[in-house]
C-alpha positions in Angstrom: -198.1 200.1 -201.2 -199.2 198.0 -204.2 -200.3 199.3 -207.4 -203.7 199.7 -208.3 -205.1 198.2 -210.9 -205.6 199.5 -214.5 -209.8 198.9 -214.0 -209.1 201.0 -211.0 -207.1 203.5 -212.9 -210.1 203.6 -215.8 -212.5 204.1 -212.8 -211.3 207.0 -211.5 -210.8 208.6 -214.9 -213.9 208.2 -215.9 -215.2 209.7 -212.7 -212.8 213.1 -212.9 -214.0 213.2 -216.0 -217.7 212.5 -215.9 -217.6 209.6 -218.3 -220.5 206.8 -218.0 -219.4 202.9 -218.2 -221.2 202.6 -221.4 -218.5 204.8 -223.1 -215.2 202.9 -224.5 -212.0 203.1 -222.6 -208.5 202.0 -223.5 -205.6 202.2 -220.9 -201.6 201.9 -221.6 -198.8 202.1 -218.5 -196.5 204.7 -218.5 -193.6 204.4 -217.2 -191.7 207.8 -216.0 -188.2 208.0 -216.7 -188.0 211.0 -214.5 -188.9 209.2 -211.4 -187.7 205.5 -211.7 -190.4 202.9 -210.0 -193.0 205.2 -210.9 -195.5 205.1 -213.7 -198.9 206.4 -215.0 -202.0 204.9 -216.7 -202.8 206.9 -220.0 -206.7 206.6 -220.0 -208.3 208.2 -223.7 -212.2 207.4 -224.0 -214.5 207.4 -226.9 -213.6 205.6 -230.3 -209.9 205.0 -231.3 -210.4 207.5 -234.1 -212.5 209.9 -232.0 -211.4 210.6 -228.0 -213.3 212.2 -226.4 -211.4 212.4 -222.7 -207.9 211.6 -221.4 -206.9 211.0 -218.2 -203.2 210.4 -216.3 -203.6 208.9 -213.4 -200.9 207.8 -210.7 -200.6 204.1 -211.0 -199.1 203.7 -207.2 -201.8 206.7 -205.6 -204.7 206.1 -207.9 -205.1 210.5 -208.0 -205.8 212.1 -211.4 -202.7 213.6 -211.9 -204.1 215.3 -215.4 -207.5 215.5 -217.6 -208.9 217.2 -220.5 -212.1 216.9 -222.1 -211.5 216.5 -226.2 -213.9 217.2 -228.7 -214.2 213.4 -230.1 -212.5 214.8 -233.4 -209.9 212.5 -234.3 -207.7 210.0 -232.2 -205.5 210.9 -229.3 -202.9 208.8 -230.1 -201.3 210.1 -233.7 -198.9 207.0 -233.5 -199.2 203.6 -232.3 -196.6 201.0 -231.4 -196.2 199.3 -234.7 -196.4 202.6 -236.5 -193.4 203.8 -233.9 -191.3 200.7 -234.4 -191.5 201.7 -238.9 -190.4 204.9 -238.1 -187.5 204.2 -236.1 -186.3 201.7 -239.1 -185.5 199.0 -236.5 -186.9 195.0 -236.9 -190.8 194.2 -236.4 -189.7 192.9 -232.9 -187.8 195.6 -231.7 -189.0 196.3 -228.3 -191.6 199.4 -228.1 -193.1 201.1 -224.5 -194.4 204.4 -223.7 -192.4 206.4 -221.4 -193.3 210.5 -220.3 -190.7 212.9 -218.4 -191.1 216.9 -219.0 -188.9 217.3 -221.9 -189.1 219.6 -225.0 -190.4 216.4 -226.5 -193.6 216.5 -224.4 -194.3 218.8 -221.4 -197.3 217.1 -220.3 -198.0 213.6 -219.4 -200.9 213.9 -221.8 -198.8 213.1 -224.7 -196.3 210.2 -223.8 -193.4 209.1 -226.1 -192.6 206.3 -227.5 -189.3 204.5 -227.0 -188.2 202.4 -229.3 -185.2 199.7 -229.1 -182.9 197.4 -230.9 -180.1 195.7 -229.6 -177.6 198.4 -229.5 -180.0 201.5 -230.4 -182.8 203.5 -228.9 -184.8 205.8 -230.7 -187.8 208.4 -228.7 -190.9 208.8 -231.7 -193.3 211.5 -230.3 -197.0 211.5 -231.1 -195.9 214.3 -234.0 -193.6 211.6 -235.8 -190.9 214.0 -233.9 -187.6 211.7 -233.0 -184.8 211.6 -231.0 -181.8 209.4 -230.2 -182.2 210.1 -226.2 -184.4 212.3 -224.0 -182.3 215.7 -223.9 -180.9 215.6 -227.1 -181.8 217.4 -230.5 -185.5 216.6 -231.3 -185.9 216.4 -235.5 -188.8 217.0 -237.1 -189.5 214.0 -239.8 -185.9 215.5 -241.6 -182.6 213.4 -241.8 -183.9 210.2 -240.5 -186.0 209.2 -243.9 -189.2 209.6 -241.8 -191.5 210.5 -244.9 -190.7 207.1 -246.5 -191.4 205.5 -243.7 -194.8 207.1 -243.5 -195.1 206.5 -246.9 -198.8 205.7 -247.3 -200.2 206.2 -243.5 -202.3 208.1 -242.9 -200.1 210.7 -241.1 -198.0 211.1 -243.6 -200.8 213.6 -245.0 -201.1 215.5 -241.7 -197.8 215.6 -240.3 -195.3 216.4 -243.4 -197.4 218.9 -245.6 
């Protein structure tokens, strides 16, 4: 059985979740390291700075595996991929890709993590600016890792280290 297709994926989110066409939709694959040769399409509508709906849904099955109605307040996504790879300290090419198992990290496939990799390191940046040096391990909470300079002038910085 083939994949479907992210359209399809944005499709069916937006019907589980009542959303017209004429509403914005962006769509990232998540990959589950829980279940290798699975993954997940992350579906969050409305404007990047105000979602109004997220959906999960199956990539192989197409079923809406999770929803939730937001209430188009501020952006679902906390940290994006080049913000990830700053905090992690590692090169601008460092490879970045958002992966989800139940962890203490993130117990719903809502709120994907990113992982973040060098040649010889991996770091897991949660949507908190939370990290981790694998899935499992101590989680730390912007402490010990020089997180706040990194944030140094985003925008998080003033929401997630007060």
């Amino acid at each position: 059985m083939s994949d479907v297709s992210m359209d399809e994926g944005i499709s069916r989110a937006r019907s589980q979740l009542g959303i017209g066409s004429l509403t914005s939709a962006r769509a990232w694959r998540i990959r589950r390291v829980d279940h290798p040769g699975e993954a997940y399409y992350l579906v969050v509508f409305g404007e990047v700075k105000a979602a109004i709906g997220v959906a999960a849904v199956d990539a192989i099955r197409g079923e809406v595996m999770n929803s939730a109605v937001l209430p188009g307040k501020r952006p679902h996504f906390a940290i994006d991929a080049k913000t990830a790879v700053q905090l992690s300290g590692f090169p601008s090419d460092a490879h970045v890709e958002l992966i989800w198992k139940p962890c203490r990290a993130s117990l719903s496939p809502l709120y994907p993590i990113w992982q973040v990799s060098s040649k010889d390191k991996t770091l897991y940046i949660d949507q908190q600016g939370g990290y981790m040096a694998g899935i499992g391990t101590s989680w730390s909470w912007g402490i010990g890792y020089n997180v706040q300079e990194r944030l140094r002038g985003h925008a998080l910085a003033q929401t997630v280290h007060k």
